[in-house]
SERO-4910 file (N, C-alpha, C, O; in steps of 0.05 Angstrom, whole numbers):
BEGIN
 pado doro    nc1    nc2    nc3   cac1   cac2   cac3    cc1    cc2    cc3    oc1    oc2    oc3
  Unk    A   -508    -53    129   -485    -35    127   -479    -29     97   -481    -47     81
  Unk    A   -473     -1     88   -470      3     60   -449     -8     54   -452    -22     34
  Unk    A   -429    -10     61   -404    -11     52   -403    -41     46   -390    -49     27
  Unk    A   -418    -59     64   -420    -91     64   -431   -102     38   -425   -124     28
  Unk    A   -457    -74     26   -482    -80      4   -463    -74    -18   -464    -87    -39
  Unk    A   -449    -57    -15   -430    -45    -43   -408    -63    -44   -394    -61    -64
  Unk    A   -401    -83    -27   -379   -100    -31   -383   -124    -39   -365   -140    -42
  Unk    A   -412   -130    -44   -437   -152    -49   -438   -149    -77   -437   -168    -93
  Unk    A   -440   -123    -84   -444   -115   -119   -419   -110   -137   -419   -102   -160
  Unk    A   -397   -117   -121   -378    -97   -138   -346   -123   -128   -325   -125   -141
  Unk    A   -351   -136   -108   -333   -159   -100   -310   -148    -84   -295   -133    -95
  Unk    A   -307   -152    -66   -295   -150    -42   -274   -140    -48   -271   -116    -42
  Unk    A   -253   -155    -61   -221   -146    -76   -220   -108    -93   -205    -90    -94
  Unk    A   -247   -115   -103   -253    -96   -128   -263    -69   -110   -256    -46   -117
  Unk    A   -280    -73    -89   -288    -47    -69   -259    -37    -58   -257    -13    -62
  Unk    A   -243    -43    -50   -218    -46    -40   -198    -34    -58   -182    -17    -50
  Unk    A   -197    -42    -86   -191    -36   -109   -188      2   -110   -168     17   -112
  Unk    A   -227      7   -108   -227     29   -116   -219     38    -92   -196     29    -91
  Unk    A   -222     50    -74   -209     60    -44   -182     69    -57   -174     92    -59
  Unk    A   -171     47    -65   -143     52    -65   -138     80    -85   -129    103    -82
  Unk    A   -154     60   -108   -147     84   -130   -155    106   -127   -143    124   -138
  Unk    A   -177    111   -111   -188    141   -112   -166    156    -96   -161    178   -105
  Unk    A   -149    146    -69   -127    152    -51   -102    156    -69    -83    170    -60
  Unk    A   -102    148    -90    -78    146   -105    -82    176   -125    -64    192   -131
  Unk    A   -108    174   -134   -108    204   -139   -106    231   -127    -89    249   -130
  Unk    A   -130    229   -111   -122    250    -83    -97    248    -77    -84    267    -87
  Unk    A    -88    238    -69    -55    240    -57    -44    265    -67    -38    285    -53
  Unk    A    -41    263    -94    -24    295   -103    -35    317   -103    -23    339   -105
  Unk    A    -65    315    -98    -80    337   -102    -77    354    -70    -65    375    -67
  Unk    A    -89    343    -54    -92    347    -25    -73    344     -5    -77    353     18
  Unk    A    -42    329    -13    -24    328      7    -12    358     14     -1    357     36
  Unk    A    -12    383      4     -5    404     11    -15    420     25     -4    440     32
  Unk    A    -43    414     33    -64    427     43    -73    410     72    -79    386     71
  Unk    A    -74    426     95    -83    408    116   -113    394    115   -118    370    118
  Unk    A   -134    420    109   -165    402    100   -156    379     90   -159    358    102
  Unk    A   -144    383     66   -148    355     45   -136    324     64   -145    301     68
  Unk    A   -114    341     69   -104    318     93   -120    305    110   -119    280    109
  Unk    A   -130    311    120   -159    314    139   -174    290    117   -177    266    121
  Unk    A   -181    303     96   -203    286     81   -193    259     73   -205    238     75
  Unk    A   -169    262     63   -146    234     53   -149    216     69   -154    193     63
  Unk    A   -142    232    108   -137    204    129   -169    195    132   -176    172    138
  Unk    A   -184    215    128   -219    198    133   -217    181    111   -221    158    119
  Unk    A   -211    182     82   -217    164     65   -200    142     72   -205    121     60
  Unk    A   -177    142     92   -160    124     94   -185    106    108   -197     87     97
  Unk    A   -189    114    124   -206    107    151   -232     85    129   -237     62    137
  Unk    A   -239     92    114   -266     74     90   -250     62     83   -259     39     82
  Unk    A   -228     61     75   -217     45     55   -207     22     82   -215     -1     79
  Unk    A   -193     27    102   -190      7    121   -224    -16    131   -226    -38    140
  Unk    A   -241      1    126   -270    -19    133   -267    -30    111   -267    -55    113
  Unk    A   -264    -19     82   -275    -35     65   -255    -59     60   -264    -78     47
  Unk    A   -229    -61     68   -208    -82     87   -229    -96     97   -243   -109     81
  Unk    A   -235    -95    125   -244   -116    140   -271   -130    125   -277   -154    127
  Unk    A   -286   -109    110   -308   -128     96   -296   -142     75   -309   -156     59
  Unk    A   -276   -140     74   -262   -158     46   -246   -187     66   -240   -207     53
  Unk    A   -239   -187     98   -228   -209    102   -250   -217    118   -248   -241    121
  Unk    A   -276   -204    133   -296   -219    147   -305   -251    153   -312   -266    171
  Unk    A   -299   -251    130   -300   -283    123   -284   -304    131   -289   -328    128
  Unk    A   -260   -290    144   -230   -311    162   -237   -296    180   -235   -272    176
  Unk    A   -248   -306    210   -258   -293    236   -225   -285    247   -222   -263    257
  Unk    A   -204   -304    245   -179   -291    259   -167   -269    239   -166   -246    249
  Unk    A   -160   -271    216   -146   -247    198   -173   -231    207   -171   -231    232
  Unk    A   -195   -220    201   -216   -204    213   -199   -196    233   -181   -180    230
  Unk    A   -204   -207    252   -199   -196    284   -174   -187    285   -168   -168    299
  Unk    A   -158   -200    271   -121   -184    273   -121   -161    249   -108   -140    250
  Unk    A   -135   -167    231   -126   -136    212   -149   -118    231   -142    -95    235
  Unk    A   -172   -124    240   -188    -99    259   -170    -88    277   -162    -65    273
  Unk    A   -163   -100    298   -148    -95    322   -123    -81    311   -124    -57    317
  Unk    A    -99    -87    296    -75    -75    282    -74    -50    259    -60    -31    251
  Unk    A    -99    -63    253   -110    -33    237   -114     -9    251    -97      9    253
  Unk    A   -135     -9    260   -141      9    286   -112     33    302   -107     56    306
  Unk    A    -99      2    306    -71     14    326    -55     34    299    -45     55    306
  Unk    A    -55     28    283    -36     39    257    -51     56    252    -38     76    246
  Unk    A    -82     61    249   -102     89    237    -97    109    266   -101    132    261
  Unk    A    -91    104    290   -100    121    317    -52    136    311    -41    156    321
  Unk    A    -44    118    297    -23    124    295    -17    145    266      4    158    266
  Unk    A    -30    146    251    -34    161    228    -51    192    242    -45    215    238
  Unk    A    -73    182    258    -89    206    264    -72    220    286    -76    244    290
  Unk    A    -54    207    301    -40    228    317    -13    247    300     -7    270    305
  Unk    A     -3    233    282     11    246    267     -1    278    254      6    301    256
  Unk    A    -23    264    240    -29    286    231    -49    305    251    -62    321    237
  Unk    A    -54    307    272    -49    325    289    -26    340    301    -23    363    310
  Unk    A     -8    318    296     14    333    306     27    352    283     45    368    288
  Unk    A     15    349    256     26    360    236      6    386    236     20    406    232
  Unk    A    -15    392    238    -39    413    242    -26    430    265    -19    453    260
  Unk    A    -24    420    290     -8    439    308     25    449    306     33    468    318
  Unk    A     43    431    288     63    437    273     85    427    305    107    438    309
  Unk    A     77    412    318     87    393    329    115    381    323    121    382    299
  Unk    A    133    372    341    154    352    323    146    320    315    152    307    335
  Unk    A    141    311    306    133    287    291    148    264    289    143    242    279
  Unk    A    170    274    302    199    255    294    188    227    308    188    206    295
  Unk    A    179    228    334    185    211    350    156    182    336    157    157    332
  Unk    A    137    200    332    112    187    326    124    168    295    124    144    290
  Unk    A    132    188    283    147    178    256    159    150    256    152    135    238
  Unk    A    178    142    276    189    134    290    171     96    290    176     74    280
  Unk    A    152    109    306    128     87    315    113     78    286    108     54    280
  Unk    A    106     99    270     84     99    259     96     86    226     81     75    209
  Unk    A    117     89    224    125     76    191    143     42    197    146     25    179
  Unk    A    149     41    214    145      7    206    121     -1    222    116    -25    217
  Unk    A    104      9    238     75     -7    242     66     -9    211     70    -30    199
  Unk    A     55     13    197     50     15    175     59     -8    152     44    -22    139
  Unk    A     84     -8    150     95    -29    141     93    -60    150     83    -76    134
  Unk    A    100    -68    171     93    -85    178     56   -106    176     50   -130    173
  Unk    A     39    -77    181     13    -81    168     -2    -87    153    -22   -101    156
  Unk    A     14    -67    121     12    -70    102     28    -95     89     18   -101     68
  Unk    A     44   -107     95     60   -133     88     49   -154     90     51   -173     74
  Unk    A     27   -152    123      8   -178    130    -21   -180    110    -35   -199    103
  Unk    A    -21   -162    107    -49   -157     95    -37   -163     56    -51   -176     40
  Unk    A    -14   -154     48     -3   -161     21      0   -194     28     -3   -208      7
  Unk    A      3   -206     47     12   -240     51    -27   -253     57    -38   -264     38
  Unk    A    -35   -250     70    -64   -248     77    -75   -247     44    -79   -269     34
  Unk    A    -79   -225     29    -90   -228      5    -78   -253    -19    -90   -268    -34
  Unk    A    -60   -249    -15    -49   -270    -46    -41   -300    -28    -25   -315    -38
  Unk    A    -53   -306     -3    -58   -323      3    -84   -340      3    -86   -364      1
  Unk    A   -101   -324      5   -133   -325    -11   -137   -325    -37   -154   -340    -47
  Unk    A   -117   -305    -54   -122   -318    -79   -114   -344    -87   -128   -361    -97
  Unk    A    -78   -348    -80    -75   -373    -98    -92   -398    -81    -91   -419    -93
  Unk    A   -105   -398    -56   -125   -414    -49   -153   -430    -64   -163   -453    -64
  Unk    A   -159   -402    -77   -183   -408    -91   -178   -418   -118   -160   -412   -134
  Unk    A   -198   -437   -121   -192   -449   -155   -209   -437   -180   -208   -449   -202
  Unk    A   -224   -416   -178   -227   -408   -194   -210   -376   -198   -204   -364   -177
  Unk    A   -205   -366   -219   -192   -338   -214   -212   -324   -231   -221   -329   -253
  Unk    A   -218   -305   -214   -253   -286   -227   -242   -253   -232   -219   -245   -226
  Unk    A   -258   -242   -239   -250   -217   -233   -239   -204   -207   -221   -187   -206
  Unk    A   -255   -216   -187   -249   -199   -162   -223   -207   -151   -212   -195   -133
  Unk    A   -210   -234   -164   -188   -251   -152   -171   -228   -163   -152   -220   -149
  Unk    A   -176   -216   -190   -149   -208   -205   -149   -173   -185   -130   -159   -177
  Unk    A   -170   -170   -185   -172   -135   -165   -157   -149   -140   -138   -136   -131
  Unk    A   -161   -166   -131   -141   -165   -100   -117   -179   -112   -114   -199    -97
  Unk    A    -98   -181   -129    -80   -183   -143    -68   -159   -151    -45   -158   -143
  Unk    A    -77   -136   -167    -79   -107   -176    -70    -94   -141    -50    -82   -135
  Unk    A    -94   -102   -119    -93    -83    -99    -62    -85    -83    -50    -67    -72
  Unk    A    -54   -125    -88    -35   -125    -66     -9   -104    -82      5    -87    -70
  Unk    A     -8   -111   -112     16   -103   -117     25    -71   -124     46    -60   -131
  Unk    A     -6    -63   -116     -2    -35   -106      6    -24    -82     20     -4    -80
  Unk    A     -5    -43    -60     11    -49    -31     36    -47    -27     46    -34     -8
  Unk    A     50    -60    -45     74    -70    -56     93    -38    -59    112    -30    -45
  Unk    A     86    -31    -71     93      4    -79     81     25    -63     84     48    -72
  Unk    A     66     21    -36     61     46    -16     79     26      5     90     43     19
  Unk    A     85      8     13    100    -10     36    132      5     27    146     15     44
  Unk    A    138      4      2    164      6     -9    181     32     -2    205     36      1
  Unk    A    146     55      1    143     75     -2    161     87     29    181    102     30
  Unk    A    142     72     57    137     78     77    172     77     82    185     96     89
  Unk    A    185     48     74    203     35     81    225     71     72    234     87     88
  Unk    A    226     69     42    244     90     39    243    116     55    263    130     56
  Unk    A    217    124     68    218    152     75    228    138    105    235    158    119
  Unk    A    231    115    120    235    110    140    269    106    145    281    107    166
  Unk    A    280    101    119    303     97    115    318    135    114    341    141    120
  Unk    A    299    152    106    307    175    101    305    196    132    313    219    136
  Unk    A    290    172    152    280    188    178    315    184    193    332    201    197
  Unk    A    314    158    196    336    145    206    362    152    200    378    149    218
  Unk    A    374    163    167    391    163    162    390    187    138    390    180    114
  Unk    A    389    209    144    380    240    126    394    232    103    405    210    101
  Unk    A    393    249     85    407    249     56    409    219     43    432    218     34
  Unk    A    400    202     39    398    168     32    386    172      4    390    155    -13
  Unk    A    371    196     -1    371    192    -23    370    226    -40    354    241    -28
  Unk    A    381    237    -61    386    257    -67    359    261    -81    350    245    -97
  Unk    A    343    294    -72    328    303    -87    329    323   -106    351    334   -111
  Unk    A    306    329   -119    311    359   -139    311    381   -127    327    400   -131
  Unk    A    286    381   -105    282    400    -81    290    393    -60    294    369    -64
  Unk    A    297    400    -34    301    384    -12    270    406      8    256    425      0
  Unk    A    271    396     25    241    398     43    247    371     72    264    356     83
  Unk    A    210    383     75    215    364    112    212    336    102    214    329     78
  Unk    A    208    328    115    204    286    120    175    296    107    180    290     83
  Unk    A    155    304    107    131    303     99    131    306     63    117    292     49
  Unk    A    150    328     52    152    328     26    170    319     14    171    322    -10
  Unk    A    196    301     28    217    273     18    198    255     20    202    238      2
  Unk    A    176    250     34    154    232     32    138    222     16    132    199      9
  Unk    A    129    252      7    112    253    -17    134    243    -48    127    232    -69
  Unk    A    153    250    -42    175    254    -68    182    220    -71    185    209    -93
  Unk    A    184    206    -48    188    184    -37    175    163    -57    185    145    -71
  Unk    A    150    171    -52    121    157    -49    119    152    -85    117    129    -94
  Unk    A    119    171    -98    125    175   -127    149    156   -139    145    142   -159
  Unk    A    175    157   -126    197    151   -130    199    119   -123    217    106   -133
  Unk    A    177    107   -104    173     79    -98    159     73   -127    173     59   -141
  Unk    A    137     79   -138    123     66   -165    142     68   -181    141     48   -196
  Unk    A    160     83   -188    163     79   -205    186     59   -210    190     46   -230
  Unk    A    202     59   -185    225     41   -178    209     11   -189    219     -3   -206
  Unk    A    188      6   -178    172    -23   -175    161    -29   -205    155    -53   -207
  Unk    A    155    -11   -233    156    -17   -253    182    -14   -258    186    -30   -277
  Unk    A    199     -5   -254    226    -14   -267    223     22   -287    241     18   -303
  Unk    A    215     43   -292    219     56   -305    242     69   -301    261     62   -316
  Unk    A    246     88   -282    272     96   -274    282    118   -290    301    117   -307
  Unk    A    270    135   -284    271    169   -292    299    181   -282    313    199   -292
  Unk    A    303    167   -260    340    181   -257    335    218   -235    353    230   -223
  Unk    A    304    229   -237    298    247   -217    307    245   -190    320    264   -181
  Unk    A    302    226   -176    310    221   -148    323    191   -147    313    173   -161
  Unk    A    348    184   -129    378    171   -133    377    165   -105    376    182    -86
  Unk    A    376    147   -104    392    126    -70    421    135    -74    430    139    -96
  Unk    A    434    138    -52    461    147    -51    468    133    -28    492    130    -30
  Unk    A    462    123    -10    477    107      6    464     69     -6    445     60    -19
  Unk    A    492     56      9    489     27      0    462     25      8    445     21     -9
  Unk    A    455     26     31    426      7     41    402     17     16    390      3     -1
  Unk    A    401     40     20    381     49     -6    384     37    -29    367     30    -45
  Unk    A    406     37    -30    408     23    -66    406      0    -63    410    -11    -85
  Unk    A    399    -23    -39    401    -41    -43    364    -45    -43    351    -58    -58
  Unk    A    357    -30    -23    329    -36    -22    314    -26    -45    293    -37    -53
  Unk    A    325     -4    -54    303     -3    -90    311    -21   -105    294    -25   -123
  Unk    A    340    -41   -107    339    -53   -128    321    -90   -116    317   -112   -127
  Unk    A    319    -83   -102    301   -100    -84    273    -99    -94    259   -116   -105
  Unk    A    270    -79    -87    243    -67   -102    241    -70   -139    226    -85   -152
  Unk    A    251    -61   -144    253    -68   -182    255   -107   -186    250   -120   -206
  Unk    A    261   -113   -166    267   -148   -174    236   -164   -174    225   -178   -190
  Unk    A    225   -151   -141    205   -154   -136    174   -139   -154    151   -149   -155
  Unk    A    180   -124   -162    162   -110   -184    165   -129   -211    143   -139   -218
  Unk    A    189   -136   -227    186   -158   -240    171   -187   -239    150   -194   -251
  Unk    A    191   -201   -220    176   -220   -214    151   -227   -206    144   -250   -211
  Unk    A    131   -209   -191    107   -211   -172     94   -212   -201     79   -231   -204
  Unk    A     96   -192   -228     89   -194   -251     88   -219   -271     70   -227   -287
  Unk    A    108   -227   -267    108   -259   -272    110   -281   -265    118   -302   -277
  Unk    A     99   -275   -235     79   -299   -216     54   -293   -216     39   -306   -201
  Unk    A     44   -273   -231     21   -256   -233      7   -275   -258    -15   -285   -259
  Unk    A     32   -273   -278     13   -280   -303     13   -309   -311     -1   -323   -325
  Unk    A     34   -313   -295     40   -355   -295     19   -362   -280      7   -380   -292
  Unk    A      5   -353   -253    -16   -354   -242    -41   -357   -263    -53   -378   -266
  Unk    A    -46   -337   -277    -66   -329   -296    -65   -357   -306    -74   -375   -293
  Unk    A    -55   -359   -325    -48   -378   -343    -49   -400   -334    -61   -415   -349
  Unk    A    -40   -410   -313    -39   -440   -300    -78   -445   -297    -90   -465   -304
  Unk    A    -93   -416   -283   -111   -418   -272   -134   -426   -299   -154   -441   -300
  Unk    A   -120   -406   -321   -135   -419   -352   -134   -442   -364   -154   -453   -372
  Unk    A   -114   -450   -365   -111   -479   -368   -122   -494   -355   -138   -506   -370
  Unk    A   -123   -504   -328   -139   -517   -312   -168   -516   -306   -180   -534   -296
  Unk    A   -178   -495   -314   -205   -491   -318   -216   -504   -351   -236   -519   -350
  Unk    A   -206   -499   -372   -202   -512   -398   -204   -536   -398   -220   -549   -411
  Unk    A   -184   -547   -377   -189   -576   -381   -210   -591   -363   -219   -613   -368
  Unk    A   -214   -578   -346   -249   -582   -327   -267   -584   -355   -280   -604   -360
  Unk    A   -269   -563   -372   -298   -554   -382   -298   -575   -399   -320   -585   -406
  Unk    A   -268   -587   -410   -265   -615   -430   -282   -635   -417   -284   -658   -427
***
């Protein structure tokens, strides 16, 4: 299998890695266009195998991120059919953003449970470290536009638009919440929102400095092996 040979040369965390990032670029390019859409959810679709070749190795996480995956990708591909035929989406929406969340949470607990497992920390440990806490900021993402399905106006935009482009606006507005930058563009206006981005900004700190106390603990302890 290619995807198995390229995750052989490049380390499981780190194949996973790029998926993401290349999705992270596309994203702005192709979300306005249905093709591209089309192309995004196929790359979603690689980037979910190159998932399972990255947990293969735990036969039950395997078998529960295959099986849950699956149910969450058949839940993405009906959406965006329903978005091609211009469908109402509400209801799928509905289904489809806390599966998503919920998914992406197991698989963020699943990875940095494998890392701090292992005693050495290598490159590929620090890419599935990089990947979860990017997880971290599309979960944040799903959550806010789910908060905006449920309860309209939650958060004030520059433009206003459908759930698909508060989504996109969303999606932007989660990273940057999770570094703590805070451009002041788009504003939580009800309590729950403001509580869950500053939730998010706490969690963007800290994961950073369990990130690097990790590092560090893992340097030290190897240091004193090589003594």
């Amino acid at each position: 299998m290619i995807i198995r040979k390229i995750a052989q040369k490049t380390g499981k965390y780190t194949l996973f890695l790029i998926c993401l990032l290349i999705a992270l670029i596309l994203f702005p390019v192709v979300e306005d266009h249905t093709i591209g859409n089309i192309c995004l959810n196929a790359w979603c679709l690689i980037t979910m195998a190159a998932l399972a070749i990255s947990l293969q190795d735990d036969q039950r996480n395997f078998k529960r991120t295959f099986y849950t995956g699956g149910f969450v990708f058949l839940l993405i591909f009906i959406a965006l059919i329903g978005q091609v035929f211009a469908w109402n989406s509400n209801l799928i929406y509905h289904l489809m953003l806390p599966a998503c969340i919920a998914f992406i949470a197991y698989i963020i607990w699943v990875i940095l449970a494998s890392i701090f497992r292992t005693s050495h920390m290598g490159a590929d440990q620090l890419s599935g470290a990089i990947v979860a806490y990017i997880l971290i900021g599309i979960a944040w993402a799903l959550l806010y536009s789910f908060i905006e399905l449920l309860c309209p106006n939650s958060f004030s935009f520059v433009t206003d638009g459908d759930l698909h482009a508060k989504g996109s606006a969303l999606f932007y507005y989660s990273f940057v919440t999770l570094t703590t930058l805070g451009y002041g563009d788009i504003l939580p206006t009800s309590e729950f929102a403001r509580m869950v981005a500053y939730l998010e900004a706490v969690t963007g700190v800290m994961y950073t400095a369990i990130l690097v106390a990790g590092l560090v603990g893992h340097i030290g302890s190897h240091k004193k092996e090589g003594n």
